[in-house]
N, C-alpha and C positions, 0 to 999 in steps of 0.2 A: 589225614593226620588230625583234622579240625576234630573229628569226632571219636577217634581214637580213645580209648578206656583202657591204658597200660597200665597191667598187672603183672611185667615182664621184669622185675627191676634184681631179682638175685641176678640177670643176666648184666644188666645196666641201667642204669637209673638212665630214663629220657627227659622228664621233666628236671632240671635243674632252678638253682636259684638263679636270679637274672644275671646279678654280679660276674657269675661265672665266665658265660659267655662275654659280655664286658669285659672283661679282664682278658682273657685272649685274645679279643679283638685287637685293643687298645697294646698289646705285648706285640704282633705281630705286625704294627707299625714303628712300635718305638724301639723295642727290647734289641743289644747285640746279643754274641756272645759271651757268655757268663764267665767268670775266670779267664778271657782271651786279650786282654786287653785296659788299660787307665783312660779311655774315653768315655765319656758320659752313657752310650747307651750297653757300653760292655758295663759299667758299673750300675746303671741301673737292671739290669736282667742280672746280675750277680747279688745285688740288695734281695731281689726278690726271692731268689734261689734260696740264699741265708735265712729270711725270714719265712720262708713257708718252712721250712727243716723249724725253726724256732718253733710254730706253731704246730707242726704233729708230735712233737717231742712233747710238748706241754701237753695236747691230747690222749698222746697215747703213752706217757710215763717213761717218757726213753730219759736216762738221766741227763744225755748231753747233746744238742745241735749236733755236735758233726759225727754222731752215733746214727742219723738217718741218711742213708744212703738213697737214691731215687735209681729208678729203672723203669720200663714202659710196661710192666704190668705185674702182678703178682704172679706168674708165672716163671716169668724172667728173674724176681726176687727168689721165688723158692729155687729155681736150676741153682742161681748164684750160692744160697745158703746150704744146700744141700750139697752142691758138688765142691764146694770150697770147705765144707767139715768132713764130706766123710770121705773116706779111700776105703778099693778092697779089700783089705786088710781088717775093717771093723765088722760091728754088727749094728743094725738097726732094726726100730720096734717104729710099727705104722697100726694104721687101724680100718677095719673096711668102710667108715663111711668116708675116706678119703676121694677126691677129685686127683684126675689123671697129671694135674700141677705136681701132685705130690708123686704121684706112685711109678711115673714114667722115668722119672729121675732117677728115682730109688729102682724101680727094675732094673734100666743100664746101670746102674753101680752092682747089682746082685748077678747081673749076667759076664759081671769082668772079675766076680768071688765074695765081691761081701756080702756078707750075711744078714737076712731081712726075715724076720716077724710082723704076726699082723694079733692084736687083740680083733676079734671075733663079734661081730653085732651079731643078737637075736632075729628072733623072725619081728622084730617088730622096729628093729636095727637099734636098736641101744645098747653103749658102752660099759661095760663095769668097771671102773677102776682096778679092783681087788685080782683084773684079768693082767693085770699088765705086768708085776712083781716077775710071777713064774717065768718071764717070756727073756729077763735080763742075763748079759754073760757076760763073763769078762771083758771083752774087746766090744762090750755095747759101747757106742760114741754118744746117738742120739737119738733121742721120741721127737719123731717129726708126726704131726697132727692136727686135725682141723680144730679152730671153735668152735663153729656151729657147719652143719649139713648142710651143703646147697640144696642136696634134695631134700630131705625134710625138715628142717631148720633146727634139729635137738641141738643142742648146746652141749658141750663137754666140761667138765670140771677138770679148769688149765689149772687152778691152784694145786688142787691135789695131785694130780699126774705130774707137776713138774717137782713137787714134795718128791713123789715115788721117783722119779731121773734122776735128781740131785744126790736122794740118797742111794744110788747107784753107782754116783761118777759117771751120769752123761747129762748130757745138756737136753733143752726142749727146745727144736723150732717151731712155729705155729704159723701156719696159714691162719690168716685172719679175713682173709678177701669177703667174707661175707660178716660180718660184724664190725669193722673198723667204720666209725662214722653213726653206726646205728646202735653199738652196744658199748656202754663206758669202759674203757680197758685201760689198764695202767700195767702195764709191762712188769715193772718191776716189782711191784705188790704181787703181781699174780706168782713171781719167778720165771717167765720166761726168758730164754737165753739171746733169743731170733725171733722179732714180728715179722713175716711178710704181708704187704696189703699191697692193694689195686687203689688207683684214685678214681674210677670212676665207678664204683657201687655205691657201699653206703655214706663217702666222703662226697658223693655228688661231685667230682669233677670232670676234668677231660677223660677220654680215652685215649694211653699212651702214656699216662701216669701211674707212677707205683712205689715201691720202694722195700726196706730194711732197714728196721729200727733196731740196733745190735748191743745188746746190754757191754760195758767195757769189761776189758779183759779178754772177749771172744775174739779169736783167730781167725777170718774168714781168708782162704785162697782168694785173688780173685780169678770171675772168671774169664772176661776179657781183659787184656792191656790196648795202650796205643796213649793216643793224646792226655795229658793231663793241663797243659798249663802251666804246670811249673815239673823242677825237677829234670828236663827235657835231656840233658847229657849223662843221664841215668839207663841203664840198661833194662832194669826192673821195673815194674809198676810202682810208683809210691805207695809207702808203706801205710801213711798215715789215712786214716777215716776222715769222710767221705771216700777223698778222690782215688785211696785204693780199688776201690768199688764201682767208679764212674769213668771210665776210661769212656774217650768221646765226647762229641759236644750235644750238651742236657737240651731238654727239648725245656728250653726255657717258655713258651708259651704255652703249652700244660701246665707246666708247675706254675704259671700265675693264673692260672684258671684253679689250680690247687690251693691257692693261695688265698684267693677266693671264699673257694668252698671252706676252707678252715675258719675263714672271718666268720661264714655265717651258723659255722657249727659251734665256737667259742662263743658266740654272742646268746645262738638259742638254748645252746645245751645238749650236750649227747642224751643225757636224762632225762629231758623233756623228748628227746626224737623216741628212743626205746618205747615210752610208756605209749607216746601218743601210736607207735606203729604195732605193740601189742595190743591197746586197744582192737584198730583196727581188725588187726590178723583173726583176733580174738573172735571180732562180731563176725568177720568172713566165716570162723568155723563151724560157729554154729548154727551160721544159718545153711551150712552147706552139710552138715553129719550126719543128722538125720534123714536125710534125701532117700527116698529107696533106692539103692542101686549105686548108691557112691561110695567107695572104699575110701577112707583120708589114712595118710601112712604118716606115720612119728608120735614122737610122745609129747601129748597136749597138757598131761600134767605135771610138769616141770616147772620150777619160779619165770624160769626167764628161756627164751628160746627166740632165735631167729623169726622176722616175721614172713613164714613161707609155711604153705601151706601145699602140700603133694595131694594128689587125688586120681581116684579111676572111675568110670562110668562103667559100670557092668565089666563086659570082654572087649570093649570097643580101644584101637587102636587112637593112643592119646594124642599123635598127628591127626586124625580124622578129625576128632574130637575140637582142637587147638584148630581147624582151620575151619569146622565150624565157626566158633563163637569168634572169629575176625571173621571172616565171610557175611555173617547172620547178623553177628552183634557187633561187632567193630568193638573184640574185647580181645586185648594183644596178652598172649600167654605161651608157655615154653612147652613142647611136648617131649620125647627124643630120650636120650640116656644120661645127660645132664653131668657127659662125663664122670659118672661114679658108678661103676661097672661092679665091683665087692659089694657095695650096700644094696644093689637089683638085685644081686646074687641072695644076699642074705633076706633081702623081704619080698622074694621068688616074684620079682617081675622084670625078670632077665626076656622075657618072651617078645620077639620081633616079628613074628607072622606065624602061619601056620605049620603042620608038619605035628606027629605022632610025639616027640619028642618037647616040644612046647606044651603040651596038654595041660600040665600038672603046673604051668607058669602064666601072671596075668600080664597085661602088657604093662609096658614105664608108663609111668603114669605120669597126668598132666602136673604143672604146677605153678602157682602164682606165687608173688610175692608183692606184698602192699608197700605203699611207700607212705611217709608224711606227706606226701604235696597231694592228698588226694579226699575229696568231700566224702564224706561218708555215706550218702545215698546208694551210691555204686556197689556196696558191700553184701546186704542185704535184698537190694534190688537186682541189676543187673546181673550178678553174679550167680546169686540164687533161682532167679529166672531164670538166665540161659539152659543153666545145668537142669530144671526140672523140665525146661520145653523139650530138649535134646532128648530125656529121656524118655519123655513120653512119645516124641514123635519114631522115637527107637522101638517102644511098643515091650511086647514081653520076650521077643525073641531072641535067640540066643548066638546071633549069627554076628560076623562084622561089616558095617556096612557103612556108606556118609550117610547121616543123618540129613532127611528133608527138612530143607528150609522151610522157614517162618513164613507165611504166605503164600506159600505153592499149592495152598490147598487146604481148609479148616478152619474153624473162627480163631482156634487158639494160636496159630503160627501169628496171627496178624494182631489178637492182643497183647500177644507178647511181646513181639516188637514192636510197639507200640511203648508198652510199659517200660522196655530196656531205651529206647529212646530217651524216654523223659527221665528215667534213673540218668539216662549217661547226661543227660543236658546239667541236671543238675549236681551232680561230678562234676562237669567243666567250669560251673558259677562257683563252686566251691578253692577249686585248683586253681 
């Protein structure tokens, strides 16, 4: 772990701010439960509750506190906003670069009769807005859709697509799991109807944190009942926001780890996090595009986009690849389907091994994502070395194979690890 060069973070952020952990430390001695009770540590684990809702609401432009709902992941957010707006009886519009948060929900609603459109990514997986008009019908409810790609990080234009729903008579939910924390969003400026987000991405918190920030006036079912807290000789779930939505006791020591994390994004700036991890993503790209033999997939000229960066080495199967550069370089990155199954589809690297029928597909390709807490040497360096040592010790050939380590044999395997050493040491003096 000491030497670890994590490029993993669209999955989770590992480096966190100190506070963080602090803060759940410090919760999971003191803290009761929250809404359970008029004794000191039920009321202090209730202060804290109140006030982290206070500061994502300030964050992320939700008009009121108790419009933020908390849940343990942005997963469990979209079930909840998804199955609580729509019934079979509607229709809903999605998009392929969606993550299976979205579309597994939305498939069980369309396998019990509602009705589901998809706008359509290019081979290069980008969205048209002007695709999504055609796709509306009467009994549309809602465009449920990503901001940005986990896989390739393109950003979508939430303003206009939620222009184009409104002027429909449906609502937009949005996954935001990868841009909350890292991209400035204000809900209501954009039109969104439903934020879902994860606390532990770009918000740097625990894992087990999440939520829905629900513009007023939306209807949300909920999707469990039981405990509230109050209300208790009620048969229903309370109606009112929040605790319509929280049924159970909150996992109050994430959300002061969340709580946390919000101090230290209020204090630096969403603004400052965006520019300084485009930066980054930025010099990552170009020191890695021109590589012979490396495919980068999404669209890099765009104002603002996720900082994630997809990539392929030749034919090479991007677990191979990925357990190289931890093996070799102790350089932690995601290989796999990155659950978004329509967007492989659309920029044909749907391919998982071999077989007559794969031919014409390249594999999923690898992919990193840069964080703020990370020196800039590693960008440039380790990154770009790995990726050229792999490929040359891969040679010209067209076959899939692991890649010989760095040292087994050659001056180059051993100055190069060498050289990603001293990149990663001074990553670590920076971080």
């Amino acid at each position: 772990m000491e030497k670890l060069i994590y490029l993993d973070n669209a999955a989770t952020t590992l480096h966190k701010p100190p506070q963080v952990a602090q803060a759940v430390a410090q919760a999971i001695l003191t803290a009761g439960n929250a809404a359970r009770g008029a004794h000191g540590a039920s009321m202090q684990a209730s202060r804290t509750v109140f006030e982290t809702r206070r500061k994502l609401a300030q964050l992320l432009g939700c008009p009121r506190p108790e419009q933020v709902a908390f849940t343990a992941n942005s997963t469990m957010a979209l079930n909840i906003a998804i199955q609580g707006l729509l019934s079979p009886a509607d229709h809903a519009i999605s998009t392929d670069l969606e993550h299976n948060s979205v579309l597994r929900p939305l498939y069980a609603l369309e396998a019990q009769g509602m009705g589901l459109s998809f706008v359509r990514a290019d081979r290069q997986g980008r969205i048209r807005c002007e695709d999504f008009a055609p796709l509306f019908r009467p009994n549309t409810r809602a465009v449920v859709c990503t901001h940005a790609s986990n896989l390739t990080g393109d950003m979508l234009d939430i303003a206009r697509i939620a222009e184009i729903a409104h002027a429909h008579g449906a609502l937009l939910i949005l996954d935001a799991s990868q841009t909350v924390g890292a991209i400035p969003i204000d809900m209501t400026a954009l039109g969104v109807d439903v934020l879902c987000f994860t606390g532990h991405k770009g918000l740097m918190g625990p894992q087990g944190t999440g939520g829905l920030c629900i513009r007023p006036g939306v209807d949300i079912r909920p999707l469990l009942r039981g405990g509230s807290g109050v209300h208790s000789f009620d048969r229903e779930q309370p109606q009112d926001y929040p605790t319509r939505l929280e049924a159970g006791t909150l996992n109050s020591h994430g959300i002061a780890g969340l709580d946390a994390a919000a101090d230290y994004l209020l204090t630096r700036g969403v603004e400052t996090v965006e520019q300084t991890e485009h930066t980054l993503m930025q010099r990552f790209y170009e020191g890695v595009r021109d590589i012979d033999g490396i495919t980068v997939y999404g669209d890099f000229s765009l104002p603002r986009r996720a900082a994630i960066v997809a990539l392929n080495l030749r034919d090479w199967d991007s677990a191979e690849v990925s357990d190289a550069l931890y093996t070799d370089y102790g350089i932690a990155t995601r290989p796999g389907a990155h659950c978004a199954p329509r967007l492989h589809q659309a920029l044909g690297t749907a391919a998982k091994g071999g077989g007559e029928q794969q031919k014409r597909l390249r594999p999923h390709p690898l992919r990193v994502r840069l964080s703020r807490i990370y020196g800039r040497g590693v960008l440039r360096g380790a990154g770009r070395g790995a990726l050229q040592l792999l490929l040359l010790q891969h040679g010209g050939g067209g076959g899939r194979r692991h890649p010989r380590r760095p040292g087994a044999g050659g001056e180059g395997g051993r100055t190069g690890a060498a050289h990603l050493r001293q990149a990663g040491a001074g990553h670590r003096r920076a971080g």
